[in-house]
C-alpha positions in Angstrom: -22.6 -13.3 7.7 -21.2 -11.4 10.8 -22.2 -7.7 11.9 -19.7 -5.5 14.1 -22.0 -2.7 15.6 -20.8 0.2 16.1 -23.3 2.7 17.6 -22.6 6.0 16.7 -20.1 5.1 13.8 -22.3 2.2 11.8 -21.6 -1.0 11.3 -18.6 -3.7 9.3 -20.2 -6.0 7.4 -18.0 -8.9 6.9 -19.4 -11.1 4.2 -18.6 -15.0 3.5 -20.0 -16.2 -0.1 -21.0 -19.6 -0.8 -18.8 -20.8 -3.7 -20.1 -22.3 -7.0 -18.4 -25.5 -8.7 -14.7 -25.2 -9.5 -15.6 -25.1 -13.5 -17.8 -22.0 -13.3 -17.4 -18.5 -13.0 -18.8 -16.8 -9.7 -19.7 -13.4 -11.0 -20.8 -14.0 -14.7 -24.3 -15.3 -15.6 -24.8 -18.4 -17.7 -22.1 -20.8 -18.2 -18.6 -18.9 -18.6 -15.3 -20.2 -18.1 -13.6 -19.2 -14.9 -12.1 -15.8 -15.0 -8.5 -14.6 -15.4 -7.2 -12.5 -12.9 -4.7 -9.3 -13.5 -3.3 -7.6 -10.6 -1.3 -4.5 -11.1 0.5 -3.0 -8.1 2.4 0.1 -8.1 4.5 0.6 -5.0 4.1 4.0 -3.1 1.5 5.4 -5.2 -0.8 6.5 -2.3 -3.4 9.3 -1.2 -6.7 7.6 -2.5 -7.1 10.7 -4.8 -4.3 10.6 -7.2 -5.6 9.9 -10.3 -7.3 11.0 -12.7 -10.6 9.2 -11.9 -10.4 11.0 -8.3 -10.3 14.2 -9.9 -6.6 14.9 -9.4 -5.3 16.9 -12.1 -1.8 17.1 -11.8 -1.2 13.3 -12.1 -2.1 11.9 -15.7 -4.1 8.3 -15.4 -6.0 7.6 -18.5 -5.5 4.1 -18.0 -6.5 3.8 -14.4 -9.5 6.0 -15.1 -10.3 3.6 -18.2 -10.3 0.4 -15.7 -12.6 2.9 -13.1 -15.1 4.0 -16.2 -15.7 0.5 -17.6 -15.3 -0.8 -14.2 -15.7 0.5 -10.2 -14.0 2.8 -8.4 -13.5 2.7 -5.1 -13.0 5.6 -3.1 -12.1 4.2 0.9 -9.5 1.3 -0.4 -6.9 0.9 2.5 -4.2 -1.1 3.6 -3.6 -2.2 6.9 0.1 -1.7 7.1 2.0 0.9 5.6 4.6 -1.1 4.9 5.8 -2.6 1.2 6.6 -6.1 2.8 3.8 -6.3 5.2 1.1 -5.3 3.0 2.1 -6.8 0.2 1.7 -10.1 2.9 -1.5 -9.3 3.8 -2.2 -8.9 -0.3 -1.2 -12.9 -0.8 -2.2 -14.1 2.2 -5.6 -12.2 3.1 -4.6 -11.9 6.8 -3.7 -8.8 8.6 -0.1 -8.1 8.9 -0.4 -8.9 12.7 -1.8 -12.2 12.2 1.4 -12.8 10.0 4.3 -13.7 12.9 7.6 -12.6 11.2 5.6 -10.7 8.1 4.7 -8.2 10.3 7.9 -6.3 9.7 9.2 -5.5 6.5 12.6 -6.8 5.1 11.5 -10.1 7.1 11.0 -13.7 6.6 7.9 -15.1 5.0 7.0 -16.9 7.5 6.0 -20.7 7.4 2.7 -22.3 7.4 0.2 -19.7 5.6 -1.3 -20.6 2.0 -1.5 -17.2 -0.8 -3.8 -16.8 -3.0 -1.2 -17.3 -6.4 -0.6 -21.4 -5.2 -4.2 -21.8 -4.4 -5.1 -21.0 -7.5 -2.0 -22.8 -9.3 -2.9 -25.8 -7.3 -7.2 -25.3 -9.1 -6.1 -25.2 -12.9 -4.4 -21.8 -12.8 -1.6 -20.9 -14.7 0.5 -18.3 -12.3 2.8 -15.3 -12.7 4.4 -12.5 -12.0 6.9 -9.8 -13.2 8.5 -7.0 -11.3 8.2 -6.6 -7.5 6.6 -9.4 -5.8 6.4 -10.0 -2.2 9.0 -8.0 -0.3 11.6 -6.8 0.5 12.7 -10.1 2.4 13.6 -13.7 2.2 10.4 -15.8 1.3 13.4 -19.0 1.6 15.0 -19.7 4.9 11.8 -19.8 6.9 9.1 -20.6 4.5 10.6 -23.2 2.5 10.2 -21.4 -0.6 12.0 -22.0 -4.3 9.9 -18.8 -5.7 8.4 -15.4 -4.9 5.3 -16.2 -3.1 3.3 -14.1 -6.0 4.5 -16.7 -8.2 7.3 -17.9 -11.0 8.9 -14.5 -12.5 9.0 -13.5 -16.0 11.6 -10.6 -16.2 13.5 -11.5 -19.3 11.6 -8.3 -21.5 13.6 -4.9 -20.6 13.0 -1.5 -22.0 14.3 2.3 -22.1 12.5 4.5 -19.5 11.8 8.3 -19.6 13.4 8.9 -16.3 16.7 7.4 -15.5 14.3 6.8 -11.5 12.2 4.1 -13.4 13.3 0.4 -13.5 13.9 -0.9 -17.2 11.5 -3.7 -16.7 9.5 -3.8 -19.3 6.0 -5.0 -17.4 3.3 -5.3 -20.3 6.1 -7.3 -22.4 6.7 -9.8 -19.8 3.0 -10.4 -19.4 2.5 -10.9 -23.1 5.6 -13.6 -23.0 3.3 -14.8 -20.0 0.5 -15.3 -22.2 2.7 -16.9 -24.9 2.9 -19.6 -22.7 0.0 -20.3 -21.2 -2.0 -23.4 -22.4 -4.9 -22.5 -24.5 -7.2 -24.3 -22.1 -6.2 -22.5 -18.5 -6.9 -19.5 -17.0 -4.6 -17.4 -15.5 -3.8 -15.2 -12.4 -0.9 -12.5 -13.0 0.8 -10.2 -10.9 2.1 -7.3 -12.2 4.3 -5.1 -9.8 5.7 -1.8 -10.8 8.7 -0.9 -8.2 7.5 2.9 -9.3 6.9 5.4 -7.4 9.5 4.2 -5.1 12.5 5.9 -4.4 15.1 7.4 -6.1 13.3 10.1 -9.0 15.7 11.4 -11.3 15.4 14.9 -10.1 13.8 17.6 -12.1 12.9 14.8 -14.7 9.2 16.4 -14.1 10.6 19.8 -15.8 12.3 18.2 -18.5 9.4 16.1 -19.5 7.4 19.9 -19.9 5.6 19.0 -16.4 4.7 22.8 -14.5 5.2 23.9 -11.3 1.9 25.3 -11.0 0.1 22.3 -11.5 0.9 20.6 -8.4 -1.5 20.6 -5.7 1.0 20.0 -2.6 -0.5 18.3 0.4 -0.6 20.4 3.5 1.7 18.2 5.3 4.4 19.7 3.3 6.0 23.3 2.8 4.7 24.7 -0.3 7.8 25.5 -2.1 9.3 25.2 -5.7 11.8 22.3 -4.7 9.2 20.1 -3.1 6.7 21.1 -6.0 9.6 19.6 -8.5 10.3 16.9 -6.3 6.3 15.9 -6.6 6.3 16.4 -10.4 9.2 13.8 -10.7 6.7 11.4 -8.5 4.0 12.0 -11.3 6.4 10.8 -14.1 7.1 7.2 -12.6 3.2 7.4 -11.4 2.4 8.2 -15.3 4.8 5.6 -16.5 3.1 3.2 -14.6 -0.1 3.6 -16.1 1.1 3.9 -20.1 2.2 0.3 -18.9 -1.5 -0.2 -17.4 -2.9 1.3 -20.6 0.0 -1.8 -22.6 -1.6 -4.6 -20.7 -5.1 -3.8 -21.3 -4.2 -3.5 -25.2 -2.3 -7.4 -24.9 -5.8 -8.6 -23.1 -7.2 -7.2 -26.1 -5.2 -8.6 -28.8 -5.9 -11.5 -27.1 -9.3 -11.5 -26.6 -9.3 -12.0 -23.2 -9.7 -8.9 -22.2 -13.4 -9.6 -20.9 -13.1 -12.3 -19.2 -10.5 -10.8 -16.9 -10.8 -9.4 -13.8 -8.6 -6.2 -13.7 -7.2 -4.8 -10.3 -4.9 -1.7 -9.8 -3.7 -0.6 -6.6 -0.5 0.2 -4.8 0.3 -1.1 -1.4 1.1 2.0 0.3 1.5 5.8 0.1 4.0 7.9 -1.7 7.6 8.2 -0.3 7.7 11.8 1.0 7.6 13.0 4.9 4.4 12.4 6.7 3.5 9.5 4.8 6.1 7.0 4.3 5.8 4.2 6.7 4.0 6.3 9.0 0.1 5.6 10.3 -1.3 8.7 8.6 -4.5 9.1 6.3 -2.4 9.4 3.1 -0.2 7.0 4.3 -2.8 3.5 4.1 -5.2 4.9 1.9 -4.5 4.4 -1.7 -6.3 3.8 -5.3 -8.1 1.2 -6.3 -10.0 0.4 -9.6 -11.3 -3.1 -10.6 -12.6 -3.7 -14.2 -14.4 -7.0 -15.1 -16.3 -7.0 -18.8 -20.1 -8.4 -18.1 -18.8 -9.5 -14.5 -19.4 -5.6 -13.6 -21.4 -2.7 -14.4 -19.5 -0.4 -15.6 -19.2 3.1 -14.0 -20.1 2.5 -10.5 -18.1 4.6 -7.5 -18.2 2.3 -3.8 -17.5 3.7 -0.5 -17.6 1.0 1.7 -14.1 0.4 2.9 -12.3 -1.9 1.5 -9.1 -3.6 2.2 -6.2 -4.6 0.8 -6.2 -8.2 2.6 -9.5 -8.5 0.9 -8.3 -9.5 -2.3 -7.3 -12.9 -1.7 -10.4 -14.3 -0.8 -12.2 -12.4 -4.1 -9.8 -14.1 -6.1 -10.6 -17.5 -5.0 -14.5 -17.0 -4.8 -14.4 -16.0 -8.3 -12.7 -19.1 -9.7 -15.5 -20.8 -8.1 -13.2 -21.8 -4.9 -14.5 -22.3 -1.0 -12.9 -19.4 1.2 -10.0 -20.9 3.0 -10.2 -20.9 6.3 -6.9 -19.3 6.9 -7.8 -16.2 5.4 -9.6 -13.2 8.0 -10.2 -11.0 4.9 -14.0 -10.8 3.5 -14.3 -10.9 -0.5 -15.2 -8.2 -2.4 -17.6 -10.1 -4.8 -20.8 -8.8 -3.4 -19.8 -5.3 -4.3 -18.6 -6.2 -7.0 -21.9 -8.3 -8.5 -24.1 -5.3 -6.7 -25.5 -2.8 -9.4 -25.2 -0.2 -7.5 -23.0 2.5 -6.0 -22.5 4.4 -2.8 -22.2 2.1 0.5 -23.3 -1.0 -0.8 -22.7 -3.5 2.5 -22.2 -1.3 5.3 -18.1 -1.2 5.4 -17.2 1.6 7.5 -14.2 0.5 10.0 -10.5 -0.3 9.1 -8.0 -1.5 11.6 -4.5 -0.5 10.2 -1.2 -1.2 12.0 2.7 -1.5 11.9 5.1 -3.1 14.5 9.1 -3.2 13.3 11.1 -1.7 11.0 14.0 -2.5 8.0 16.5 -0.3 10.0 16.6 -0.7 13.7 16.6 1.9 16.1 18.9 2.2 19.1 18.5 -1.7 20.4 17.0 -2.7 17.3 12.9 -1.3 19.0 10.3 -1.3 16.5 7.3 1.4 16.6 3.9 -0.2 17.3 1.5 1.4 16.3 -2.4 0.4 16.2 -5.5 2.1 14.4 -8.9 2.6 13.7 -10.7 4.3 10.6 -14.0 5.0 10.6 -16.2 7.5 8.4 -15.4 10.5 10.3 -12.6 9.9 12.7 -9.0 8.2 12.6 -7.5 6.8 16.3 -3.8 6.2 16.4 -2.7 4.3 19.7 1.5 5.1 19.8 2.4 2.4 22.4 5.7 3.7 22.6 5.7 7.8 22.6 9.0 8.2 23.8 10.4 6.9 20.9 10.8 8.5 17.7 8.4 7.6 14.6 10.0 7.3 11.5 13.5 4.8 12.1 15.2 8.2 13.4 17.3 8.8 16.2 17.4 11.6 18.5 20.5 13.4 16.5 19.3 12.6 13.0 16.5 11.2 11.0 18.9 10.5 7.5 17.4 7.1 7.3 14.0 8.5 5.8 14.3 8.2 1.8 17.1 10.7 1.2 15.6 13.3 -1.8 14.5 16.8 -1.6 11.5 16.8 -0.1 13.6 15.1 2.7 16.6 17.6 3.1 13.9 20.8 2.5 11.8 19.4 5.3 14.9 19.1 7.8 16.9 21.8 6.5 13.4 23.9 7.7 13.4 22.3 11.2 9.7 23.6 13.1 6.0 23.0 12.3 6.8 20.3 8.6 9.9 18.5 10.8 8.0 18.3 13.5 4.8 16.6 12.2 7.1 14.2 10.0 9.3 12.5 12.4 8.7 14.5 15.8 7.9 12.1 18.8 4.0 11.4 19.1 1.8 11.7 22.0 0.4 7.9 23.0 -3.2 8.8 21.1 -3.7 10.6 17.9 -7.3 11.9 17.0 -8.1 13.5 14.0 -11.3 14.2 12.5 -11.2 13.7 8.6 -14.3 15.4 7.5 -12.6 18.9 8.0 -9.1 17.4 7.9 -9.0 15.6 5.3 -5.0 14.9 5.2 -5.3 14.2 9.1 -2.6 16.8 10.1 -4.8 18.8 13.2 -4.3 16.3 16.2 -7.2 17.0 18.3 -6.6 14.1 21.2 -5.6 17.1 23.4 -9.0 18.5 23.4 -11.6 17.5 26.1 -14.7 17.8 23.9 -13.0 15.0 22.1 -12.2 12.4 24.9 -15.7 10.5 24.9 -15.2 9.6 21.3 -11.4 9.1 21.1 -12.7 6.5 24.2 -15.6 4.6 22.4 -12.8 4.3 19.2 -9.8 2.8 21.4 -12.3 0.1 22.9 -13.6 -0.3 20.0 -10.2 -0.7 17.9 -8.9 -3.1 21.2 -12.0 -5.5 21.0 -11.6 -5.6 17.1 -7.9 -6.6 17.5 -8.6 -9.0 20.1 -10.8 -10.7 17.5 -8.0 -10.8 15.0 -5.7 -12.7 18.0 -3.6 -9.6 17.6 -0.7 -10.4 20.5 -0.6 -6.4 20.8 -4.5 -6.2 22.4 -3.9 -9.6 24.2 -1.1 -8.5 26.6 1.4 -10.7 24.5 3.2 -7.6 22.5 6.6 -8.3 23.4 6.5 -11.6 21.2 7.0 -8.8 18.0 10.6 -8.0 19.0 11.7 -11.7 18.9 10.6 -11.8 15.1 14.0 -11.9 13.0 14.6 -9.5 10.1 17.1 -9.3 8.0 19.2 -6.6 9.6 19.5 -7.7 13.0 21.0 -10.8 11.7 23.2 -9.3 8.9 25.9 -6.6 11.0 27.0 -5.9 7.4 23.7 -4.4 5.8 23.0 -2.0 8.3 26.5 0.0 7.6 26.6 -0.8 3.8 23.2 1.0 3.7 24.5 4.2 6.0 27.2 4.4 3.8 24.7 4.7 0.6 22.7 6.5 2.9 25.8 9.0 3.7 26.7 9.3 -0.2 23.0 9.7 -1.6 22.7 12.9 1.2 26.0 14.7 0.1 25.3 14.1 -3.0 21.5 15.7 -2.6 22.8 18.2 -0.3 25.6 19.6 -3.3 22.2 19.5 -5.7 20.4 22.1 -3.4 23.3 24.4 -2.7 23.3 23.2 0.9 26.6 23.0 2.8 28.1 19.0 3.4 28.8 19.3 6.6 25.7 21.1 8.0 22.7 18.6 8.8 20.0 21.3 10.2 20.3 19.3 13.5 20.5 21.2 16.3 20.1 24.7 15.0 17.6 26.6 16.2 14.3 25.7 14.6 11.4 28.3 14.0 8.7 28.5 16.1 5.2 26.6 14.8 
């Protein structure tokens, strides 16, 4: 057991479990066969609070709020990289994305010469799958030797018809029951089942047409309150509500099957929602996301946890469960005490998250990436920006096109001032805000000198953390991040074949919102915060 103290802002307790034999299950009493494992992923669903379960009532979840009502819910689940590849990495491999050479970055390699949690446990009796999105975007192949996704063999034969011309025909819950057609009666199994929704593109106005309102929608202060972005969000709910009819399919095939109780049930996402001031950008909404875990007798039902939790945490719980020894690779501490605990609240002291981010998918001018380091505590969130003079957000000086092009997007730039600014304006080197009264984290308060002795005690603390993790960023070894290949800086063609879609998608948009094709909103006069 090791204790970070942290006077002032508590303590991290990081937990190791000693494992039971390989033919029991960790968290049941008596004798019980190992555990099955679902993992259900959206992409992009983000905010911590946008469900059901979290009181948000403009987002239907019934499903998720099922799996938090017979289960826990977690209310400070994070990831440490606000990136799809990266923290789906961290997901498989239970390491921080820094402590991942090339997976730092997303649309990387998987790098060589680090174990995930789906082989482990194919390797223990397991029988292993996955449908969907997976690791990525990447090449899990050239570097790491790989013949599969690294969450496993796919079954994607199943397709159906979606509501929203946005949502990928994948039919998810259909695969997984073709899954469980083949597995042998006598093995347990460890799914992964990754929905590509909410990403990017929504059909637009799909939210109206499905009898979705306007006035529903509680838009996040980050972005202008208007009846375009208001639509825009609605068409966000549809793929997050399609997601979770396919949660509510899955947990009907567990029950068919009578598995369902002796499966452990996880939904998450692995990062926040594609709009301005989140999307790939070190901001509250931005890391934290949803989180529910349901688990028959292995867990009383009902409970609510605040200790943080991460997303790198996973790995580890999954092994502990099926009775195996935490590998020694893995920096991430398992979740099985919470999860065993009857109680709710802070259960084991949890209250600091490092989150981080280094390159990107599309380079900026000379191919720099945007390091970026953080620490989250109960009150507070430090940013460290080692890089202010560059922009954010994969922009350049004239043009920041290469954000998601959708409406939100083209409102938010058309606008210029206070919502451009914030979204993909240059960054002083720290960021302080304090989350008690700020909950979205939008009111930088690093420029205020009754703030300096604790934005202070949270960089030292954040730079002795990292320098635990090895992170090459806190050991004066940084510039080993820009030598890690990704796909675009070794493929000339992508980067223009993408500007070109990139290009088409904005006229396109702009002809939607009455705009005028040749007028970017760049270098007009902006208005005044």
């Amino acid at each position: 057991m090791r204790t970070f103290k942290f006077p002032g802002f508590g303590m991290i307790l990081a937990a190791a479990f000693l494992a039971p034999a390989a033919g029991s299950c960790a968290g049941l009493p008596g004798d019980h066969p190992r555990p099955n494992i679902l993992f259900i992923i959206f992409t992009a669903w983000g905010g911590g609070t946008q469900a059901g379960a979290y009181g948000c009532t403009w987002i239907a979840t019934p499903n998720f709020d099922r799996v938090a009502r017979e289960g826990v819910l977690f209310n400070n689940a994070f990831t440490s990289n606000p990136k799809a590849g990266p923290s789906r990495a961290t997901i498989l491999t239970g390491r921080n994305s820094w402590q991942l050479r090339e997976a730092v970055s997303h649309n990387g390699y998987f790098p060589a010469g680090f174990e995930v949690y789906p082989d482990l446990l194919e390797q223990a009796g397991y029988f292993v799958g996955m449908t969907g999105m997976g690791w990525g975007a990447g090449d899990f192949k050239t570097r790491a030797g790989r013949t599969r996704d690294p969450a496993g063999p796919g079954f994607n034969a199943r397709n159906q018809v979606p509501i929203a011309s946005g949502i990928t025909r994948t039919d998810y819950a259909g695969n997984f029951e073709e899954f469980l057609q083949r597995k042998p009666k006598d093995r347990p199994f460890c799914f992964w089942m990754g929905f590509r929704e909410a990403h990017r593109d929504f059909e637009r106005g799909s939210g109206l047409r499905l009898g979705k309102k306007l006035g529903d929608v509680k838009v996040p202060p980050y972005l202008p309150d208007l009846e375009i972005v208001r639509s825009d969000l609605l068409d966000y709910a549809v793929e997050i509500e399609w997601g979770d009819s396919e949660i509510g399919r899955a947990l009907a095939v567990l029950e068919a099957t009578g598995e369902l109780e002796n499966t452990l049930v996880v939904v998450t996402s692995d990062r926040g929602m594609a709009f301005p001031y989140v999307k790939d950008q070190i901001h509250e909404d931005a890391f934290h996301v949803p989180m529910a875990m349901r688990w028959g007798r292995g867990i009383r039902p009902g409970r609510v946890v605040d200790d943080f939790v991460n997303l790198r945490d996973l790995a580890p719980t999954f092994l502990e469960i099926a009775g195996l020894p935490p590998h020694s690779q893995m920096t991430g501490a398992s979740l099985t005490g919470i999860l065993r605990s009857e109680r709710s609240g802070w259960i084991e002291g949890r209250e600091v998250m490092l989150i981080g981010k280094e390159g990107d998918s599309l380079g900026r001018p000379h191919d720099w990436g945007y390091p970026v380091r953080a620490i989250r505590t109960k009150d507070f969130l430090y940013v460290r920006n080692f890089f202010p003079d560059r922009y954010p957000v994969e922009t350049t000086e004239r043009d920041a096109v290469r954000i998601d092009p959708a409406p939100t997007f083209e409102v938010v730039k058309r606008l210029g001032g206070y919502y451009y600014d914030i979204a993909f304006g240059k960054r002083t080197a720290d960021e302080l805000y304090r989350l008690d009264d700020d909950p979205a984290g939008i009111l930088n308060l690093s420029g205020d000198l009754a703030f300096v002795p604790i934005m202070e005690r949270l960089r030292s603390k954040m730079m002795e953390l990292l320098r635990e993790e090895q992170d090459p960023r806190a050991l004066g070894n940084g510039a080993i991040f820009s030598t890690y290949p990704y796909l675009n800086r070794e493929r000339d063609d992508r980067p223009r074949s993408y500007d070109d879609w990139i290009r088409s998608r904005e006229s396109e948009l702009k002809a939607a919102l009455g705009l005028d094709p040749s007028d970017d909103g760049i270098g007009t006069q902006k208005p005044e915060r």
